[in-house]
C-alpha positions as CSV (number, residue, x, y, z in Angstrom):
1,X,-119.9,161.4,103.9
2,X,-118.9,157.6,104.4
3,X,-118.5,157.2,100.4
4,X,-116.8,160.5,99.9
5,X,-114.2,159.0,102.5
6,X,-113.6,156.0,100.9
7,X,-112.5,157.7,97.7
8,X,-110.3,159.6,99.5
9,X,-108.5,156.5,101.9
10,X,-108.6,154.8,97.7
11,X,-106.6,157.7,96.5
12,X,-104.4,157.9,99.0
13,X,-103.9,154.1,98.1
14,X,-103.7,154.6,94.9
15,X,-101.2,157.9,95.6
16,X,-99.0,155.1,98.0
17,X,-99.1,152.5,95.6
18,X,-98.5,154.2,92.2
19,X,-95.4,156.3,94.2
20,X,-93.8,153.1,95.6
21,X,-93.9,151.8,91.8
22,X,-91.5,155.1,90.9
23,X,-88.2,153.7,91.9
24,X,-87.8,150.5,89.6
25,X,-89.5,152.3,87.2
26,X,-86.0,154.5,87.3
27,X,-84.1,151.9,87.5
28,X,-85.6,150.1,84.2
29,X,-84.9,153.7,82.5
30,X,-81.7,154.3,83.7
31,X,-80.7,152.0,81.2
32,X,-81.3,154.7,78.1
33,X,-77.7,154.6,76.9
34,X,-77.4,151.1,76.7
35,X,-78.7,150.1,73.3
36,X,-78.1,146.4,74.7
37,X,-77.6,143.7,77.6
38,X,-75.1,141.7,77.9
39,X,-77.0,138.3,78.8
40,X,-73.7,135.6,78.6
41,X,-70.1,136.2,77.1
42,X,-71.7,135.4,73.8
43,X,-74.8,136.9,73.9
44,X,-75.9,140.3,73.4
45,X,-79.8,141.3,73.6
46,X,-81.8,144.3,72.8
47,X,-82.2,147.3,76.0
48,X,-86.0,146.6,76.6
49,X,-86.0,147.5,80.1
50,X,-85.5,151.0,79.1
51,X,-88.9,151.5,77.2
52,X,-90.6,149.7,80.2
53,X,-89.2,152.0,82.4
54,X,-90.0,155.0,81.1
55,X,-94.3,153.6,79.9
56,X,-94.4,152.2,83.7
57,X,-93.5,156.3,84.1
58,X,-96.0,157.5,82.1
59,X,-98.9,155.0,83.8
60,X,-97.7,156.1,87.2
61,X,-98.2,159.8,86.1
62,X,-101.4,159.2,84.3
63,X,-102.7,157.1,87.4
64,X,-101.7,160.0,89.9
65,X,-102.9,162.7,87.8
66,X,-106.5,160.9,87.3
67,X,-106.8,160.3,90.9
68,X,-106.4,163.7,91.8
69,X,-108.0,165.7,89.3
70,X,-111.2,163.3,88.4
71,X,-111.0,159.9,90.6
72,X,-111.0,162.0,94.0
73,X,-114.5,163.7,93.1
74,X,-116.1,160.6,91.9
75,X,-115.7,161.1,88.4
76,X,-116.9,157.9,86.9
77,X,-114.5,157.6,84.0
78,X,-111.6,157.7,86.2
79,X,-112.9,154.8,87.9
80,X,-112.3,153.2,84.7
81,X,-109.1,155.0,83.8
82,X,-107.4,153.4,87.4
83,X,-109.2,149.8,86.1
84,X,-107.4,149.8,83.0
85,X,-104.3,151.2,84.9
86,X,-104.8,148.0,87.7
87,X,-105.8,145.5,85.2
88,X,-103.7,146.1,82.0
89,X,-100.7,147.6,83.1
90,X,-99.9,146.2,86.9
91,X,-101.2,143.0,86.6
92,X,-99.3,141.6,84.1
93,X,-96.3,143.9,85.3
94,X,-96.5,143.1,88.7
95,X,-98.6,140.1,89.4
96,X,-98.6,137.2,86.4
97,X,-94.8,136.5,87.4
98,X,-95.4,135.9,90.6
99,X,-98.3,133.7,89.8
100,X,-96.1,132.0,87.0
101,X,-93.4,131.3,89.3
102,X,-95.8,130.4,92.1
103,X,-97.3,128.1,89.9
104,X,-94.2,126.9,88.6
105,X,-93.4,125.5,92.0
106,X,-96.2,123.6,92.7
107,X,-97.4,124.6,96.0
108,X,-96.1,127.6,98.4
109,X,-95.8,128.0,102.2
110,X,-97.2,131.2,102.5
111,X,-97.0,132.2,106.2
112,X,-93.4,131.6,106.5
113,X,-92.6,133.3,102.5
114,X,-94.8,136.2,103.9
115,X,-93.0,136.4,107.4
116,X,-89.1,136.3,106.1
117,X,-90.3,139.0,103.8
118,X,-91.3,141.3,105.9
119,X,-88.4,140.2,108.8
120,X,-85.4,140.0,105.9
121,X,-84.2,142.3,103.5
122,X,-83.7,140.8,100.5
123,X,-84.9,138.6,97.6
124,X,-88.0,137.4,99.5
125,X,-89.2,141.0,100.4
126,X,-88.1,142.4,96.5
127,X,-90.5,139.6,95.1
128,X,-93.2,140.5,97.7
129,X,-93.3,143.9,96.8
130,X,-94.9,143.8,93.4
131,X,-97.9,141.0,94.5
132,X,-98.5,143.8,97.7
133,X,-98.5,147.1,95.4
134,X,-101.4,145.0,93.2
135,X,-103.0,143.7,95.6
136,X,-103.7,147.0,97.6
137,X,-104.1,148.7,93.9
138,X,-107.4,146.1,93.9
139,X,-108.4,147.4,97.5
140,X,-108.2,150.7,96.3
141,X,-110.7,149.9,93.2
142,X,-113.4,147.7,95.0
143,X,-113.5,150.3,98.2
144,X,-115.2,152.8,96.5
145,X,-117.5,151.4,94.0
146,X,-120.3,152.3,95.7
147,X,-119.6,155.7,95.4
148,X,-119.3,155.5,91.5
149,X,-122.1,152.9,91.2
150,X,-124.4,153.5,93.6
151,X,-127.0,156.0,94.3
152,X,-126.9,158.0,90.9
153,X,-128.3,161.4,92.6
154,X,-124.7,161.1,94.6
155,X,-123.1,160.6,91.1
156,X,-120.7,163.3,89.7
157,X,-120.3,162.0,86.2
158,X,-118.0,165.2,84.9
159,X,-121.2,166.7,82.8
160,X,-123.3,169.8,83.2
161,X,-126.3,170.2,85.1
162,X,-125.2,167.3,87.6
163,X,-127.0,167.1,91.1
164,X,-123.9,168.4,92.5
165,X,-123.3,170.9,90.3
């Protein structure tokens, strides 16, 4: 019973975390009839943002309908479905520029960067946002990998004739 909980508290993280990556996700796709950005008065680039927009779309979507369908009874392909999703898709998305920026700087304070973005709308909390969905995105993968990995009478690969079957 223990395990079968801690897929379900990991999808609901996965559910929160996926959902909360939905809104700049729009935004990035909202851009669809601009072909390009104006960067200065002089410089013109190509409309990227939209074609982010609408794949980090499609991830969340895959990522939600996985973990409902397979990842919530213990499919173990869907375990590596949300991996791939975590890994490939919010880490570099999400993560790297933080680190890149973070690194950039040299050293950072962390209790007061983490305090003002929780206290103060803002820059500060918009920047923490993207480090918190990933990081709770890797909560939600290590919590349940005993219940993919462990005890394989308990395991529910997706194929006939399984114990639970």
């Amino acid at each position: 019973m223990i395990r079968r909980d801690a897929v379900f508290i990991s999808s609901v993280l996965f559910t929160i975390t996926l959902l909360a990556l939905v809104p700049h996700s729009l935004q990035l796709a909202s851009t669809w009839q601009q072909r390009s950005l104006q960067e200065t008065d002089r410089l013109w680039v190509q409309n990227y943002l939209m074609p982010i927009g609408f794949a980090s779309l499609g991830f969340v979507l895959v990522g939600l309908i996985v973990t409902w369908t397979g990842y919530i009874k213990r499919v173990r392909w869907t375990w590596f479905v949300m991996l791939v999703i975590v890994w490939i898709f919010a880490f570099p998305v999400y993560m790297l520029p933080s680190l890149l920026d973070w690194h950039a700087a040299g050293s950072v304070n962390w209790s007061p960067w983490f305090w003002n973005a929780i206290a103060n709308p803002g820059i500060d909390r918009d920047y923490a946002k993207g480090p918190m969905v990933f990081l709770l995105m890797v909560i939600a993968l290590i919590l349940p990998i005993r219940s993919f990995f462990g005890d394989p009478s308990t395991y529910r690969g997706g194929t006939e004739g399984s114990v639970l079957d």
